[in-house]
C-alpha positions as CSV (number, residue, x, y, z in Angstrom):
1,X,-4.3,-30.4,71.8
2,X,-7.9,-30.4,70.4
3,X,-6.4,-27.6,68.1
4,X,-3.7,-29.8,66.6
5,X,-6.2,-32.6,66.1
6,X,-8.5,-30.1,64.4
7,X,-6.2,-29.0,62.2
8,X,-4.9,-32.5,61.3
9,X,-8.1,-33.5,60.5
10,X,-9.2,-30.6,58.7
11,X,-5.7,-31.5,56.3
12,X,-6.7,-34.9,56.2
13,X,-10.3,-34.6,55.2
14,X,-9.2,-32.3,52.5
15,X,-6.2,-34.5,51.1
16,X,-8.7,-37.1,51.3
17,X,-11.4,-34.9,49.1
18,X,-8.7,-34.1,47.0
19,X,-7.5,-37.7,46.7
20,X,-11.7,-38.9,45.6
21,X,-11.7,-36.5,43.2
22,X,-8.4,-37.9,41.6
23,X,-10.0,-41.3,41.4
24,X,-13.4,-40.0,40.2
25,X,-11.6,-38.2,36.8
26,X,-9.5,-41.3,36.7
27,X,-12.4,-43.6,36.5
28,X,-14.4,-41.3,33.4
29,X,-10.6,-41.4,31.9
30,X,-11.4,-44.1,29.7
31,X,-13.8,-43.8,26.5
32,X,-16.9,-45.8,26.0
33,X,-15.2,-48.3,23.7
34,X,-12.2,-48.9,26.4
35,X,-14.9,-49.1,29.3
36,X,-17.1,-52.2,27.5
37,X,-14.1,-53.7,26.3
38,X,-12.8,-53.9,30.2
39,X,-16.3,-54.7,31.6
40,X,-16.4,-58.2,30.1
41,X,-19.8,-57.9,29.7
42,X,-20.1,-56.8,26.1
43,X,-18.0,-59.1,24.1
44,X,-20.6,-59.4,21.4
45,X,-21.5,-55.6,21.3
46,X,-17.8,-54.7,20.8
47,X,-17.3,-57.6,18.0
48,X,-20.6,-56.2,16.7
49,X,-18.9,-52.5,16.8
50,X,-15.4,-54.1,15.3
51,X,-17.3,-55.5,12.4
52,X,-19.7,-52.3,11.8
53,X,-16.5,-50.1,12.2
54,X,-18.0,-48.2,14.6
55,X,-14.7,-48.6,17.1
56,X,-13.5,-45.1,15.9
57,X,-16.7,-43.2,16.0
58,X,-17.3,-44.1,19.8
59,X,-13.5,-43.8,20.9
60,X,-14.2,-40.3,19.0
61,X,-14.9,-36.9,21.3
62,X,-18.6,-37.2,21.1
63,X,-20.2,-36.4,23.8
64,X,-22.1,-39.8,22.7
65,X,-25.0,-41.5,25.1
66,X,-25.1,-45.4,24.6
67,X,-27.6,-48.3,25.3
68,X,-25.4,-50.6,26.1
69,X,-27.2,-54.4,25.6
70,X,-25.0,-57.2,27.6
71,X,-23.7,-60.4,26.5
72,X,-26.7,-61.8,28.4
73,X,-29.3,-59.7,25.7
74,X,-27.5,-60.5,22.5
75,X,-27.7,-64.4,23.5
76,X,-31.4,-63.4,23.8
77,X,-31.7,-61.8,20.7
78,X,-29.5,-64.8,19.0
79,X,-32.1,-67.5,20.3
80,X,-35.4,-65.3,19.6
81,X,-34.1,-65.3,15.6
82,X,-32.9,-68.5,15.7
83,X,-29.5,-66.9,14.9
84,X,-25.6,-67.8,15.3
85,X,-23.5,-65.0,16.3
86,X,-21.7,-64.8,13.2
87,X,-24.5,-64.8,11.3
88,X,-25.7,-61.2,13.3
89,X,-22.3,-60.3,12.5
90,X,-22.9,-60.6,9.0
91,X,-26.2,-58.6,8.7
92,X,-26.2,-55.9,6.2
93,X,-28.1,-53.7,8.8
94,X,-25.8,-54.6,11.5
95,X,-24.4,-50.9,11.9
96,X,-28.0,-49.3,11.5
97,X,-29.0,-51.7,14.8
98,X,-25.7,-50.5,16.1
99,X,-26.2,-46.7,15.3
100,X,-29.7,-47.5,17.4
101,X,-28.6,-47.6,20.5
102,X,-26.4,-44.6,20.0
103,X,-27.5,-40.8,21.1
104,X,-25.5,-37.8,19.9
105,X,-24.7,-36.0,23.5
106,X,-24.1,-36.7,26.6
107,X,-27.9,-37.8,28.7
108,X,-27.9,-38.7,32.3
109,X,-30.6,-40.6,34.0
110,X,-31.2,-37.3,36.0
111,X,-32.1,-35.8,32.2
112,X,-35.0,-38.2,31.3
113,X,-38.6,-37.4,31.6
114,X,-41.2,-40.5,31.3
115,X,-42.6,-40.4,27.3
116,X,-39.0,-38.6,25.8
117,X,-38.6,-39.7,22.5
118,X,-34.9,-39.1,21.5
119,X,-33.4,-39.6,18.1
120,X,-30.5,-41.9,17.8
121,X,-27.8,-42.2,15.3
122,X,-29.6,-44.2,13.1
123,X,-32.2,-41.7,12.6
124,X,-35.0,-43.1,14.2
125,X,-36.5,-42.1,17.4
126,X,-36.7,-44.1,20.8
127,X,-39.0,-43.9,23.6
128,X,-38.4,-43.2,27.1
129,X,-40.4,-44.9,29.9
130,X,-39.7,-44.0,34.0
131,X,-40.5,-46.4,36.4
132,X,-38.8,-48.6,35.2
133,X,-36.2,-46.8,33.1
134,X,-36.7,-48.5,29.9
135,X,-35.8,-47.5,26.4
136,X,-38.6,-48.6,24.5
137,X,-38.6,-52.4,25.8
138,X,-35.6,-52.4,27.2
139,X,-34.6,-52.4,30.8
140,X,-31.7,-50.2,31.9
141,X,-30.1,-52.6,34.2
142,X,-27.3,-50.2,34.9
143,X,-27.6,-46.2,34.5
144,X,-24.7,-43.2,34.1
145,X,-21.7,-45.4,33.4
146,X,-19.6,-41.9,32.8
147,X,-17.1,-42.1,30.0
148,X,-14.4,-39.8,28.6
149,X,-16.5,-38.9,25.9
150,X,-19.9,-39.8,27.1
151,X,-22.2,-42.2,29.2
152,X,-23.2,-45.7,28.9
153,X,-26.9,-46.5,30.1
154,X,-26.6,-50.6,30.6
155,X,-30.0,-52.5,29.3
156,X,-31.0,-55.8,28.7
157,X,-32.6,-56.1,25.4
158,X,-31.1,-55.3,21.9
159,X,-33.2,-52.4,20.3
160,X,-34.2,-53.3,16.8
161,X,-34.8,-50.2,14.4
């Protein structure tokens, strides 16, 4: 009997690691564009993306790292310029501050040392800080969102170039 129930379990515990690992490729199935659109958190970012056409670029293969500011940090931002929405939207360097918060390659918390400086897509370096994670004044709220074609690094603050 305590063979049976040994083997049983030995099935079910690897059905069940089999199954988890099903559901962990189906969660990075989606691409970072797909994955704030869903989140509900970055409705500004991703009107902000529309407008820059930027969409395509980071539904592209990438791999692409991305500092993700919430809803919560553009309101921020909006009230520290004294600034609508719409009129962010309209900025001529709205796709430069964009392209700021974007990293060509894929870079896990795991991958950052305190005092990195990486260059973003707007060719202009950020900083790195541990303990907090911060990049440059911004919080990362929420690290290693995995993506399709990337990771998403949650912060609170817009980065301005």
């Amino acid at each position: 009997m305590k063979k049976k129930f040994t083997i049983v379990f030995c099935l079910f515990m690897l059905f069940a690691s089999y199954s988890t690992g099903a559901f962990a490729a189906e969660s990075t199935s989606k691409d970072i564009v797909d994955i704030a659109v869903e989140s509900g958190d970055f409705e500004i970012l991703v009107a902000a993306l529309k407008k820059a056409e930027l969409v395509e670029t980071l539904k592209g293969n990438g791999p692409f790292t991305v500092f993700a500011p919430t809803d919560d940090a553009f309101k921020k931002l909006l009230k520290d310029l004294n600034i609508t929405a719409e009129e962010l939207l309209a900025r001529e360097d709205l796709k430069k501050i964009l392209l700021y918060h974007v990293v060509s390659g894929k870079v896990l918390s795991t991958d950052l040392k305190d005092g990195m400086k990486v260059k973003t897509l707007a060719d202009q370096e950020v900083t790195i800080s541990l303990n907090p994670v911060k990049v440059n004044d911004a919080k990362v709220i929420k690290p290693d969102v995995e993506a399709s074609n990337g990771v998403i690094h949650v912060v609170d603050k817009v980065l301005l170039p």
